[in-house]
GUROKOL-52633 format. One record per residue (C-alpha): residue number from 1; x, y, z. Coordinates in steps of 0.2 Angstrom, whole numbers, plus 5000, padded with zeros to 4 digits. Example, Ala and Ser with C-alpha at 12.3 -4.5 7.8 and 13.67 -1.06 7.14 Angstrom:
BEGIN
  nr    X    Y    Z
   1 5062 4978 5039
   2 5068 4995 5036
END
This chain:
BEGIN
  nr    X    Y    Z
   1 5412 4900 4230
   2 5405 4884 4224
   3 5391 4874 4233
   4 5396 4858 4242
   5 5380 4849 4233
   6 5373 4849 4217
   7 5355 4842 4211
   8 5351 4823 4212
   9 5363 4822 4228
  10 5356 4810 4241
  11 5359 4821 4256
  12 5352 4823 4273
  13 5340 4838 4278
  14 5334 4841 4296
  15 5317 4844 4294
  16 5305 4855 4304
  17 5303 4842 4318
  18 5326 4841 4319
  19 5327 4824 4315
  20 5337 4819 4299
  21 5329 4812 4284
  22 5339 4805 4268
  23 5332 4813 4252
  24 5338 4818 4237
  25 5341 4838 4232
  26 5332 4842 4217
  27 5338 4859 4213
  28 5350 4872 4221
  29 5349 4891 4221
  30 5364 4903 4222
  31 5362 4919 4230
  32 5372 4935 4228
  33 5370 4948 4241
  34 5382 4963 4237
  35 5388 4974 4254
  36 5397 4989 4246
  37 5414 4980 4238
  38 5410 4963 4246
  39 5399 4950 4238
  40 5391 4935 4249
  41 5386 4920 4241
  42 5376 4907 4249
  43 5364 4894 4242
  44 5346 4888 4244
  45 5342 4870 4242
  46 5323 4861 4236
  47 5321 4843 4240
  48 5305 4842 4227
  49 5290 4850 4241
  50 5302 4854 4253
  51 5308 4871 4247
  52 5322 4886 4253
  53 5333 4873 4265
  54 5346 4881 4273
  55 5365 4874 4270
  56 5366 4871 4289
  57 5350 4860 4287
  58 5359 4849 4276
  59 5371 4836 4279
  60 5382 4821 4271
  61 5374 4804 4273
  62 5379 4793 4288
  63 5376 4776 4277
  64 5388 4784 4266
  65 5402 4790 4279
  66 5401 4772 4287
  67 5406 4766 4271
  68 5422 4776 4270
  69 5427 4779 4287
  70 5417 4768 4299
  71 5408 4770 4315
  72 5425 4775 4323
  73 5418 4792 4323
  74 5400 4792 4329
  75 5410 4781 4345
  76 5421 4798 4346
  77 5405 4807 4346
  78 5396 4797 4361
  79 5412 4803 4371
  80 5414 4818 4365
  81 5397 4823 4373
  82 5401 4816 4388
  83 5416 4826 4390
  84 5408 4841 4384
  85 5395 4838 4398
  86 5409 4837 4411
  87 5417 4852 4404
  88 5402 4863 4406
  89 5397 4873 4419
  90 5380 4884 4426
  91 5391 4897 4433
  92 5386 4914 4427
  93 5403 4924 4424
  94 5414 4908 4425
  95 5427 4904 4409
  96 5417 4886 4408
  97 5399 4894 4408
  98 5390 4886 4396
  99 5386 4903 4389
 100 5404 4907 4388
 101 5412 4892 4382
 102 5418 4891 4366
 103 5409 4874 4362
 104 5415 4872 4346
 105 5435 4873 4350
 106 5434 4862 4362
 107 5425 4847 4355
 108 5438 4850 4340
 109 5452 4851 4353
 110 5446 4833 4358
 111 5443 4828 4339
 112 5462 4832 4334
 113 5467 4823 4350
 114 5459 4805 4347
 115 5464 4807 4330
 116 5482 4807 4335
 117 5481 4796 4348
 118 5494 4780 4343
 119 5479 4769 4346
 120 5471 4777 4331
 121 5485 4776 4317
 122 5475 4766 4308
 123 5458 4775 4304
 124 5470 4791 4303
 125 5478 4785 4287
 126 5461 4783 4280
 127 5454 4799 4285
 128 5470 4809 4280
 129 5469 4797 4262
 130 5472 4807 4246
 131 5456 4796 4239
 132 5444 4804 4252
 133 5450 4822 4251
 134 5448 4838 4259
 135 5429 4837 4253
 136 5428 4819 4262
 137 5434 4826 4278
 138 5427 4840 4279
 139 5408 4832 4277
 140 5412 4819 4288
 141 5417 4832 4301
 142 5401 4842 4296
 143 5391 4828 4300
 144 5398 4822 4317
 145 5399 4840 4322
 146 5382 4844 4320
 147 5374 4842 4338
 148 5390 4853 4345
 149 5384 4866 4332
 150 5368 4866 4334
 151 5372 4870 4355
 152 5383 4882 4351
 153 5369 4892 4339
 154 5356 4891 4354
 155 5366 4898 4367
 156 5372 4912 4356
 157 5351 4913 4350
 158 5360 4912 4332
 159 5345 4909 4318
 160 5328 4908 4325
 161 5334 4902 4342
 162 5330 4917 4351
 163 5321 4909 4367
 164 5317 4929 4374
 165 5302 4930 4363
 166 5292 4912 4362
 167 5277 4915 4370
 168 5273 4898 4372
 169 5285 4893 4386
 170 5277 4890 4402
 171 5283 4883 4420
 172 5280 4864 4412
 173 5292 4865 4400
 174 5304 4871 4412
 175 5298 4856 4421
 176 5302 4844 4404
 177 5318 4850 4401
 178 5325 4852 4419
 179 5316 4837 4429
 180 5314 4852 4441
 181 5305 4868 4447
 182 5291 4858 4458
 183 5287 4870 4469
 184 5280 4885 4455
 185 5273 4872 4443
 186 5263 4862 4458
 187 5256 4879 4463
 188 5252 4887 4444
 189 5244 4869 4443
 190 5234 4873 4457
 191 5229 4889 4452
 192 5225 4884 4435
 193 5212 4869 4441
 194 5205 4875 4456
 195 5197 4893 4449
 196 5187 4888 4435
 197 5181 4875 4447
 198 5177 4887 4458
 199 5170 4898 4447
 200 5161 4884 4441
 201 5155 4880 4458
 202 5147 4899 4459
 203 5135 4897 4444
 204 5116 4891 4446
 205 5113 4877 4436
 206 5093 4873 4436
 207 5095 4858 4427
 208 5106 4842 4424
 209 5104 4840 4405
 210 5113 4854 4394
 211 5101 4856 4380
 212 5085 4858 4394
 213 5097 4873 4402
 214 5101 4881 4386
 215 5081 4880 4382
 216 5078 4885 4398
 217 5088 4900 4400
 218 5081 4909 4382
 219 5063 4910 4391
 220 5052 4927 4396
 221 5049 4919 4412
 222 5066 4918 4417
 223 5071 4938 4413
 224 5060 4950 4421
 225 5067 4963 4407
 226 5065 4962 4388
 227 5080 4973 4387
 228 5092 4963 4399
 229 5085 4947 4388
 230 5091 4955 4372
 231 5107 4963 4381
 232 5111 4942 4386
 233 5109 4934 4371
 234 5117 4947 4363
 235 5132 4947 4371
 236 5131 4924 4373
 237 5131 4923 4353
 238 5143 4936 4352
 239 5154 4926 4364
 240 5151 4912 4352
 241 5154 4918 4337
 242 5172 4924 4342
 243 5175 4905 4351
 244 5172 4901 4332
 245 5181 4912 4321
 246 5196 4917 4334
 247 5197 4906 4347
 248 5196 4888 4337
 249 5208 4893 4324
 250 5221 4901 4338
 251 5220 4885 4348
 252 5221 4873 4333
 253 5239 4883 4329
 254 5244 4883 4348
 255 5242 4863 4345
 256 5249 4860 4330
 257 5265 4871 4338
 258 5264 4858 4355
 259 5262 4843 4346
 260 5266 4847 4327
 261 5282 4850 4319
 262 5282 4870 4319
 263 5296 4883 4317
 264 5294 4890 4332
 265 5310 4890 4345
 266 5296 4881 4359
 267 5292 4866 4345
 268 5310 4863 4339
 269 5314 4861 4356
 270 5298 4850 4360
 271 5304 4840 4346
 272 5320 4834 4357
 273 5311 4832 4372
 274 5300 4819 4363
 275 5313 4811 4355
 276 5321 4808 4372
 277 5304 4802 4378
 278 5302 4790 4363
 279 5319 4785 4368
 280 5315 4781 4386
 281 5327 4787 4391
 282 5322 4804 4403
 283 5319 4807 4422
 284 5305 4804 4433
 285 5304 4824 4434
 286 5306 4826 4416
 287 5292 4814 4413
 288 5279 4823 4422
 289 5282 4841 4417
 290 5284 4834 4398
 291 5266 4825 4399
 292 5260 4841 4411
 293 5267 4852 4395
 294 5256 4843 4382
 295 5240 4842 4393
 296 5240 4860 4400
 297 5244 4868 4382
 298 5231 4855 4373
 299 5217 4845 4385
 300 5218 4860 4399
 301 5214 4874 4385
 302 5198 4865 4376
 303 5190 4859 4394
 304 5193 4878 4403
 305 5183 4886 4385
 306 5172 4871 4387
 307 5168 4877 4404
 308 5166 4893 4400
 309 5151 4891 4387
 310 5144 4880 4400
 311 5144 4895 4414
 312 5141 4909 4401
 313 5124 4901 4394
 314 5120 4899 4413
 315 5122 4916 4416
 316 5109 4930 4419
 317 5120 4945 4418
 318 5129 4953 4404
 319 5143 4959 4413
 320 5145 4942 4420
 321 5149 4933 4406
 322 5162 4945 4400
 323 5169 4947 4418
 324 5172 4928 4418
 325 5180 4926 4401
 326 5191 4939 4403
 327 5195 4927 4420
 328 5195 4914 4409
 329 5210 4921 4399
 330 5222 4926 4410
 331 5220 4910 4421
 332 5226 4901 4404
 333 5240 4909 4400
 334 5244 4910 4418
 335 5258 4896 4416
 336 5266 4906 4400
 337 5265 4926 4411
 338 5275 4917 4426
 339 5290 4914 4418
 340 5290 4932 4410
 341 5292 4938 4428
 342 5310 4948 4434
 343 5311 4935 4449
 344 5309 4918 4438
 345 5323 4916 4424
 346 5324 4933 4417
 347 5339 4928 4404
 348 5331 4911 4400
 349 5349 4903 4408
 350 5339 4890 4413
 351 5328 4885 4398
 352 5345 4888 4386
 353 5353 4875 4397
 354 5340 4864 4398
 355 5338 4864 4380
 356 5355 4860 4378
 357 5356 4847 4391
 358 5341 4837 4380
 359 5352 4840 4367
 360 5367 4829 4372
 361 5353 4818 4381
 362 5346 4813 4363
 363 5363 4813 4355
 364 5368 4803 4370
 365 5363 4783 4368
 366 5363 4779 4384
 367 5354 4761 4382
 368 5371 4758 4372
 369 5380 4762 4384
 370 5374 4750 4398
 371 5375 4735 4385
 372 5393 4729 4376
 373 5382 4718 4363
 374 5371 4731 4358
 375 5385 4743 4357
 376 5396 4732 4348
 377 5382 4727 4336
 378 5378 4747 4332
 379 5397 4751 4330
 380 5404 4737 4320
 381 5416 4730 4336
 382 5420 4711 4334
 383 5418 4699 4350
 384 5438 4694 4348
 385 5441 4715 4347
 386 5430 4715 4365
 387 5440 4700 4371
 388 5457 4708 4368
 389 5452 4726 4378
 390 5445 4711 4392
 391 5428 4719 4391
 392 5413 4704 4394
 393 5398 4704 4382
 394 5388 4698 4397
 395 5371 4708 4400
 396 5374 4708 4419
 397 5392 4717 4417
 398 5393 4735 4420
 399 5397 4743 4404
 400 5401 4763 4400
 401 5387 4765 4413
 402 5398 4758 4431
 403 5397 4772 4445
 404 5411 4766 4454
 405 5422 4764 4442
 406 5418 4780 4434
 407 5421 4790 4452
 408 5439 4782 4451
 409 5442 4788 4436
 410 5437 4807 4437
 411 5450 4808 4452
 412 5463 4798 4438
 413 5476 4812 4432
 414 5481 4800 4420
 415 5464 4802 4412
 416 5464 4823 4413
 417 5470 4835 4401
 418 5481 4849 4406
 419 5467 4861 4413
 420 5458 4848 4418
 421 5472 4842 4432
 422 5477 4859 4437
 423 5458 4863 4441
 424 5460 4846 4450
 425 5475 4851 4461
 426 5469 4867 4467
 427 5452 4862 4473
 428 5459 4849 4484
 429 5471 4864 4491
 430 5456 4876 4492
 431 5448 4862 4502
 432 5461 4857 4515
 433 5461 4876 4516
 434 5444 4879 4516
 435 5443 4892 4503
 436 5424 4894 4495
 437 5428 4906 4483
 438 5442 4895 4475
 439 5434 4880 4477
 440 5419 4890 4470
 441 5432 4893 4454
 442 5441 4875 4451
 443 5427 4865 4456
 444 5410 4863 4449
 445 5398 4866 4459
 446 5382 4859 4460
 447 5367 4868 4453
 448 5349 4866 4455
 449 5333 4875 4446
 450 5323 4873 4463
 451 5329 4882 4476
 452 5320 4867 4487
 453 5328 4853 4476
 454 5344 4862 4480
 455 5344 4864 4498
 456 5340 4845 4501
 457 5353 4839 4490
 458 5367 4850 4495
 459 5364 4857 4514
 460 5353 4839 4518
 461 5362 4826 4509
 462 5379 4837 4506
 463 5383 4831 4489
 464 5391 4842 4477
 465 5386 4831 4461
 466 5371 4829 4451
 467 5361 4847 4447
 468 5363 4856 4428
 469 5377 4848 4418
 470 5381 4835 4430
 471 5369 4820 4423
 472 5381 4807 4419
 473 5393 4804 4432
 474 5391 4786 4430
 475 5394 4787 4413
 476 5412 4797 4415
 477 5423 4778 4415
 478 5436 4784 4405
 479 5447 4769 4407
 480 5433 4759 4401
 481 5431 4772 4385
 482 5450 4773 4381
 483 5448 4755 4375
 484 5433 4756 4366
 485 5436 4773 4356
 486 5448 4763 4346
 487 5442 4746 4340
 488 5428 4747 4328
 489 5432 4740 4312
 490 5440 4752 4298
 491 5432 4750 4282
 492 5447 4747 4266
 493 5448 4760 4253
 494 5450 4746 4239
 495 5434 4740 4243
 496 5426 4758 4242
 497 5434 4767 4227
 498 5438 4759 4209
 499 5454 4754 4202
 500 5457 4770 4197
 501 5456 4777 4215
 502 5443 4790 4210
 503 5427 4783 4207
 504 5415 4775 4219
 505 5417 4755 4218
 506 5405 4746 4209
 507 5402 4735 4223
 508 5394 4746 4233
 509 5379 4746 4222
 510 5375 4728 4230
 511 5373 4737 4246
 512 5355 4740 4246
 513 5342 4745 4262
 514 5332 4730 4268
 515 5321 4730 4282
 516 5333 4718 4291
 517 5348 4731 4290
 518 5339 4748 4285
 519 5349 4765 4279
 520 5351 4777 4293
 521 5340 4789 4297
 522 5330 4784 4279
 523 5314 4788 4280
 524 5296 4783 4277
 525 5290 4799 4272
 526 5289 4804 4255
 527 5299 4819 4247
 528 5284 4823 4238
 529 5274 4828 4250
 530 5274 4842 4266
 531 5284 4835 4279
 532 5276 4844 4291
 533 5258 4844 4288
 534 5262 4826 4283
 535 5269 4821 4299
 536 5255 4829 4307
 537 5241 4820 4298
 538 5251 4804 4298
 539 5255 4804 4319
 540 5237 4812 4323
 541 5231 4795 4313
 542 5241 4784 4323
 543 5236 4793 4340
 544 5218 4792 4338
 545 5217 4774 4328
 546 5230 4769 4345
 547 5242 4761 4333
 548 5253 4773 4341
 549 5250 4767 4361
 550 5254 4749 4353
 551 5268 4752 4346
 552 5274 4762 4363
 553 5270 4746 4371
 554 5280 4734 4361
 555 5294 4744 4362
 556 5293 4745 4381
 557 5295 4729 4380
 558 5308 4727 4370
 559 5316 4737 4382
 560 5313 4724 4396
 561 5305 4743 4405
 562 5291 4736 4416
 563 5288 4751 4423
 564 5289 4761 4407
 565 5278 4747 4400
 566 5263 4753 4414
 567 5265 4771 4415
 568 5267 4777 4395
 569 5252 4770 4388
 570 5244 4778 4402
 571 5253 4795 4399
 572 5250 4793 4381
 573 5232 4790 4382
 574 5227 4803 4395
 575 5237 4815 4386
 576 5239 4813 4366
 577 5223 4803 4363
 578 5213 4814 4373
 579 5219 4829 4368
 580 5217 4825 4348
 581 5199 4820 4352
 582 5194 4834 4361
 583 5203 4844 4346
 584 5190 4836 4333
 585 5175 4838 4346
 586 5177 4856 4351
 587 5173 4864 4335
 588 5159 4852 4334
 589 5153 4860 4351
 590 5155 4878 4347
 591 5143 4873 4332
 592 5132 4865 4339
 593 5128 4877 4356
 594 5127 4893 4345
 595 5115 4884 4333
 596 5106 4881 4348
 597 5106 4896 4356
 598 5102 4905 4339
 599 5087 4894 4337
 600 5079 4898 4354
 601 5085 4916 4355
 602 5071 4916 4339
 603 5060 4907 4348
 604 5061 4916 4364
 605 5057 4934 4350
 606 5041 4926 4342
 607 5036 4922 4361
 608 5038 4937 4368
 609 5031 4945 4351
 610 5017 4933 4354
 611 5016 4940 4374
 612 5014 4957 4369
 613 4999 4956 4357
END
């Protein structure tokens, strides 16, 4: 088969953090694998330093699908991911079970239905255009379908995403993604702080100052054998020597995989949870397990082997200092050993649908969709287009986002497909009869990750809402979305391809990327370069210089979030900031103690050399 690109395309590649960048493809690789009679063919795209991308990783530009076909269908895809959401259930052995359903028919059930609507004649004549092309609609569908296919390929752990064997997944990132799991995380917290304080607490410290109890401690006086002495500082710089060459390298890659752009399942999906904080657009819950997440995997790790230098050059015993190490260790992977455990989520259900949820919660724009003129000004809707579908640009309106006209409307037949209403019938017969199973099978239920969370809301407050796939009930106003879906402007063809109706217009060379109206998803970063390590670099810059906290702060204030405006710096700062200082300081500290202890260990020889003659 032939490749959909060739070199010098401008294309869209999802990089290591998945975001998409625009960058053009500077050569393309075919690849013949032959399977008995069968030949497959794929292809390997180079973007100049970022080599072997994946097709899948590649994508058309959106600048230039809103050309052709408009924003129509990046509305289509707002909704479509709130129906998906609606559609999906936590209900092991269920047809709608998210690990059952087939996503991908069903958002193109929902495709082929708004592109049939009668409200949508028009942008159907330019999508089904003989000037676009099956190669036109078929990269515009590639690109719209993207976040629907990237949930199906991590539920069916398709590609790398084979959640079963990240070793890095700990009870705060169940935290991050799922806003819940209190109870566990509170008490691995616990754990995790209070024994090395404790063990801290058991050590003899002669002295205040460091350096006089590091000098202090290599001393005849203080070892009444010469053997023990040598057994001691034996084993101390042996302890050191592997913080330096094992430990510091091991825990500069653990931190480049929390707050770097890695390849492993745990950072892909870190890199949607930020993007979601960034957004400002996640729960309190998830706030504090993402921030507990970074600290606990960054901060925690450099103060506990911080600690235990302190408390192994304090100690007088050999045996001691491996005894507390070997503590050490296991209290700091304690977070990640939990969630290994048969009782806690042995099929990683919980993180795949977490995951997925922060998916549709990053696709989703939900500032958007509490402000008409925002919205009409991101998807090309005209103030006479809102007038005629009697929707008010006025900020204090409800918008998509109208809770009570959203709980109208998901009891509105007119606004159910076929299942949908035949779900709805016999849930209210299994309820006037007071049948659990079926109301168990037509209705979803809701579903909590804490069993604690769960029994308040549903046996305390009796609600059957809220819980895993049930995040934007507010959000479901499907009246209100049935006259939005179809009103953005359509783009004419005349004014995109020449007179001869096959190549591009000239006048679309006048449309140029300002600063005032920028190219989507263009980027800063240049091709020539490593995005990851660059990124890296650049943010760990702009982190420790606090450019980055600035920059939080004004857009927290763009925002009009007073809260947010308080609370993330604050988060940032405890968290990022200190954890890339201590990152630059640790390896300092290493150094410097085992220089120290080298020094006085040779001291402490020619003293007791001294002693004997």
């Amino acid at each position: 088969r032939d490749t959909r690109y060739e070199s010098r395309d401008w294309v869209e590649i999802r990089g290591p953090d998945m975001l998409w960048r625009l960058a053009q493809l500077t050569r393309v690789v075919k690849i013949e694998e032959n399977e008995g009679e069968n030949t497959e063919t794929t292809f390997r795209f180079d973007a100049r330093s970022q080599r072997d991308i994946l097709e899948k990783d590649i994508r058309a530009p959106e600048e230039g699908l809103r050309c052709v076909f408009g924003s129509r269908p990046w509305v289509w895809q707002q909704w479509a991911c709130l129906k998906l959401e609606n559609a999906l259930r936590f209900q092991d052995g269920h047809g709608h079970d998210f690990m059952l359903f087939d996503v991908k028919k069903y958002v193109a059930d929902l495709w082929d239905m708004w592109l049939n609507h009668p409200s949508n004649t028009e942008f159907k004549q330019i999508f089904q255009d003989d000037r676009v092309g099956d190669v036109g609609r078929s990269e515009l569908l590639d690109h719209i379908m993207k976040p629907f296919e990237l949930i199906d390929e991590m539920k069916n752990g398709e590609g790398d995403w084979d959640f079963s064997e990240d070793g890095d997944i700990s009870v705060y990132t169940y935290l991050s993604f799922l806003g819940s799991g209190w109870v566990v995380a509170l008490a691995i917290a616990g754990i995790q702080i209070a024994v090395p304080i404790l063990i801290l607490r058991t050590t003899t410290f002669r002295r205040s100052d460091f350096i006089n109890d590091i000098l202090d401690f290599f001393t005849v006086s203080n070892v009444e054998n010469l053997d023990d002495l040598d057994n001691i500082q034996g084993v101390v710089i042996a302890v050191l020597i592997l913080y330096l060459f094992r430990i510091i390298p091991e825990n500069f890659c653990s931190f480049f995989r929390v707050v770097g752009p890695s390849r492993s399942v745990y950072s892909r999906i870190r890199s949607f949870r930020e993007q979601v904080w960034l957004q400002q657009e996640d729960r309190v819950g998830q706030i504090i397990g993402y921030k507990a997440d970074t600290a606990m995997n960054t901060l925690y790790i450099v103060a506990v082997y911080a600690m235990n230098i302190y408390i192994i050059i304090n100690s007088d015993d050999a045996l001691d200092i491996i005894l507390n190490s070997l503590a050490f260790e296991f209290i700091l992977s304690l977070d990640e050993e939990v969630v290994t455990s048969s009782w806690y989520d042995p099929r990683r259900r919980w993180l795949i649908a977490g995951s997925i949820e922060v998916v549709l919660q990053y696709t989703l724009e939900l500032r958007l969709l509490k402000s008409a003129k925002t919205f009409c000004e991101k998807y090309d809707i005209t103030v006479d287009k809102m007038n005629q579908a009697k929707i008010k640009l006025d900020e204090t309106e409800n918008f998509i986002h109208d809770p009570e006209r959203a709980a109208k409307d998901t009891i509105d037949k007119k606004f159910m497909t076929a299942e949908e209403e035949k779900n709805f019938h016999f849930a209210n017969v299994a309820k006037q009869r007071n049948l659990q199973n079926a109301i168990a099978e037509f209705q979803k239920p809701a579903v909590y990750f804490d069993p604690a969370y769960y029994y308040f809301a549903t046996k305390i407050l009796g609600t059957r809402f809220g819980g895993m796939f049930n995040r934007y009930q507010s959000y479901r106003s499907w009246s209100r979305w049935e006259k939005i879906l179809f009103i953005s402007d359509v783009p004419e063809l005349s004014g995109v391809f020449g007179t001869d109706g096959v190549r591009v217009s000239d006048d679309l060379d006048l449309v140029k990327h300002t600063t005032e109206k920028p190219f989507a998803n263009i980027s800063s970063i240049s091709s020539e370069c490593n995005i990851g390590t660059t990124l890296f670099i650049r943010r760990g810059l702009e982190i420790l210089s606090l450019r980055y906290l600035v920059n939080e702060i004004k857009k927290s204030w763009s925002f009009k979030d007073h809260f947010r405006l308080l609370i993330k710096p604050t988060l940032d700062f405890f968290t990022l900031w200190l954890a890339y200082v201590a990152q630059v300081l640790f390896p300092i500290y290493i150094v410097v103690v085992l220089i120290v202890v080298v020094v006085t260990t040779i001291q402490t020889r020619d003293l007791s050399e001294t002693a004997e003659l």
